[in-house]
N, C-alpha and C positions, 0 to 999 in steps of 0.2 A: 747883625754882627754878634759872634757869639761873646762869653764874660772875658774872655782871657785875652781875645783878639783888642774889646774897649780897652782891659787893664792896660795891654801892653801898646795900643795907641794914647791911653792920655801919659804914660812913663814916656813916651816919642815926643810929642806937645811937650811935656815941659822939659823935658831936654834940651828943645830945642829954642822956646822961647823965653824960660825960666819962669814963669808961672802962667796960670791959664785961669778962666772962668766957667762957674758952670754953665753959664747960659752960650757962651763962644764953646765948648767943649759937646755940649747936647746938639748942635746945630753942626756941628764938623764930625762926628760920629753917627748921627743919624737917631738917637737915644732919650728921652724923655732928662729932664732935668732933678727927677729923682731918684732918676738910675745913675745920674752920674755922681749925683750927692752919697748915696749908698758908693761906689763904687771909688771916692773918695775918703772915705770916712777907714773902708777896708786897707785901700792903700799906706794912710796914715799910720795905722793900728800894725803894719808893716813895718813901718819906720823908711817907706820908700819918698813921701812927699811931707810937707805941713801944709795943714790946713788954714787959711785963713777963712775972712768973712767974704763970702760968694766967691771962693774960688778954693786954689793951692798954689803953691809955690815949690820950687825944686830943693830937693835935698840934693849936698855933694854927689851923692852915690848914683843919682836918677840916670847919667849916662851908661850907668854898666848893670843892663837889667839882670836881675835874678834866674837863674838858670828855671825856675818853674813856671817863669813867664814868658820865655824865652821858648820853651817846648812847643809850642802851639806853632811857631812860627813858620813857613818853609817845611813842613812837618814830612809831607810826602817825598817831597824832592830829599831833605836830607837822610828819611830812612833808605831812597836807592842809595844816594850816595854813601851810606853807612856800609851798605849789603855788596855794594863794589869795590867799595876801601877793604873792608875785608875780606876779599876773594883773591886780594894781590897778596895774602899775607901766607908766604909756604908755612906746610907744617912742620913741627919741630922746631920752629921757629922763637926766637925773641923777641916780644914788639913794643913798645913804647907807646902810650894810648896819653895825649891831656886830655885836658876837662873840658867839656861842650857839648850841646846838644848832638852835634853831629857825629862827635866820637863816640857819645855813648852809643848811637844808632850802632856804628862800627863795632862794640864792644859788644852789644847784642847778638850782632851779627856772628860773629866770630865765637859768641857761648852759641849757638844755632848749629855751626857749621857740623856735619854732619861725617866731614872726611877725618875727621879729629878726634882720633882716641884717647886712650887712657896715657901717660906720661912716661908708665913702662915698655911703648914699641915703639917711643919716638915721635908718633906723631901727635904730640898733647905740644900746647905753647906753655911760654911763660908771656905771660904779662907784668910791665911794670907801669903803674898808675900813680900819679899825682892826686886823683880824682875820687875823692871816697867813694860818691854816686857810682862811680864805674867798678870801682875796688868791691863794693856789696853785692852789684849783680853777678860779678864773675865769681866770687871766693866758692859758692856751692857748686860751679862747673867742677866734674868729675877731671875733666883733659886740660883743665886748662890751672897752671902755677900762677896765682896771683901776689907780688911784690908792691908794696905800697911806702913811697917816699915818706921822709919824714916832712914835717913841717907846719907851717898856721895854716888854718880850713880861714877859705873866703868866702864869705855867707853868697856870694853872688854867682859862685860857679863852682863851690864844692870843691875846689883844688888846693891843696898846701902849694904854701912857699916857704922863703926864706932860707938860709943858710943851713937847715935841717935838710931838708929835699936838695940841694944843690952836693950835699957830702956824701948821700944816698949814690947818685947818679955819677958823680964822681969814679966810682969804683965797679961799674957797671958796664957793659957792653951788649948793644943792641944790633938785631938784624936792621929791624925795621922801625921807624916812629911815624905814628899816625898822627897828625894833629890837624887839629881843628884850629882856625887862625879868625880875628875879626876884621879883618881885610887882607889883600891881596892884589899887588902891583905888578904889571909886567915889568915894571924897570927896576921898585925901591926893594919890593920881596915879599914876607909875607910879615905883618905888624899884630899888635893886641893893645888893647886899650890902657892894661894895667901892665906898670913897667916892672914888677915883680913876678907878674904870670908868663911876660916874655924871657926872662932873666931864666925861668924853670924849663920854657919851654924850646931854648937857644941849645941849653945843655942837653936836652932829650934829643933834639938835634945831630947836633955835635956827638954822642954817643952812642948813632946808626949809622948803619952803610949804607940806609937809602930811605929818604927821608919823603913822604906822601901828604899830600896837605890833602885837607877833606875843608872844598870852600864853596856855597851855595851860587848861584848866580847873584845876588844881592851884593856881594860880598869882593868881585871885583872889581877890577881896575878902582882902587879902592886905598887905600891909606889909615892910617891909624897912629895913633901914639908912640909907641913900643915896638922897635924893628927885634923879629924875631930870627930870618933867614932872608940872605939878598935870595935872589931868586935864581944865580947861576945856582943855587947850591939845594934847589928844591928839584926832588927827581919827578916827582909824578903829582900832576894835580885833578883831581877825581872831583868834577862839579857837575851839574844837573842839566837837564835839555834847555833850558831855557837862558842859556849864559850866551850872549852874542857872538858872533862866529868873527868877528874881528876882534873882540880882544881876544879869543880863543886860539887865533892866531899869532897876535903877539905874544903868550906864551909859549907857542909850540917855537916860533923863531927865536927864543930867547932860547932852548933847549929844553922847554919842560913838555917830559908826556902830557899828553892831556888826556880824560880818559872821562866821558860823559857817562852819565847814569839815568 
């Protein structure tokens, strides 16, 4: 198991049991008990767990991993689905990008894209980001208008919120919004953990004509905290080969494109 794959299974561990041992941690990772002590110590020195004696215990934040922990995750499957999400995106276009591993793929993709010129024939986008992560890699694309919401950075996923980004978006009109969501229901919609990231990410919604979720197979038939969009109102959902083909159908009977990668 490579460092990032341990980090981000013992961040899963205590999430889920709220705190762990190192010797029950070294024995469910497959990892010597000094690797996991190192790898705890790293953690800490994060501010992601506390350490006690022979183990750790959960920090509030351990449910909502850090986007640099997060990368490693679904890594292939999310770069197709990045490289599909943004093949739907016309040129000329307006698009609406949140913050995620998966969007950034998509944001990559889209500084890649090859049919995309300069801003003066039209076919250059504008991009509007919440996402500083995504906001950095695009600002040197020559074709591509980069727009960045106001608001607080969350050290967990690089996206502003609050009443600053919401007054941005307000006054804004988009073709398209890409977003990345932490789960995805064929009945309730598409949800996020943090009820201030959906609050940002409802209004990017709400101000496109057609709104694409980018959701891994992990990630369905799936629920979450923070309802972002019922799912009559999600047009196109772009997820990976490996997403079961019955709930892949309950999307498409609900009305949503479905669109594998």
């Amino acid at each position: 198991m490579k460092r990032y794959e341990r980090l981000d299974a013992i961040l899963e561990l205590l999430a889920r049991d709220g705190k762990l041992d190192v010797d029950t941690a070294a024995a469910r990772l497959g990892a010597s008990e000094a690797t996991i002590r190192r790898d705890l110590e790293y953690l800490a020195e994060q501010q992601l767990l506390t350490r006690t004696h022979g183990g750790a215990v959960a920090n509030s934040t351990s449910y909502d991993l850090p986007l640099r922990f997060k990368s490693g995750r679904q890594s292939e499957a999310k770069q197709r689905i990045g490289q599909a999400a943004a093949a739907l995106v016309p040129a000329g276009g307006v698009v609406g990008i949140n913050g995620g591993t998966t969007t950034t793929e998509a944001a990559r993709a889209l500084g890649a894209r090859a049919d995309l010129g300069g801003a003066g024939d039209g076919s250059g986008l504008t991009v509007v980001t919440n996402a500083l992560n995504i906001a950095y890699e695009l600002t040197l694309r020559p074709h591509i208008k980069t727009v960045v919401t106001g608001g607080v950075a969350r050290a967990s996923s690089y996206e502003l919120t609050g009443p600053l980004a919401t007054g941005i978006l307000d006054r804004l009109q988009l073709d398209v919004a890409l977003l990345g969501v932490d789960a995805l229901d064929p009945e309730w919609g598409a949800t996020a953990h943090h009820e201030g990231e959906a609050v940002i990410n409802q209004l990017m919604a709400e101000r496109a004509r057609s709104v694409i979720v980018l959701a891994d197979a992990t990630k369905l038939a799936k629920r979450a905290f923070a309802r972002i969009r019922p799912i009559e109102q999600v047009h196109t959902l772009v997820t990976d080969e490996d997403a079961d083909a019955e709930v892949l159908a309950r999307f498409s009977a609900a009305g949503v494109r479905v669109v594998t990668a």
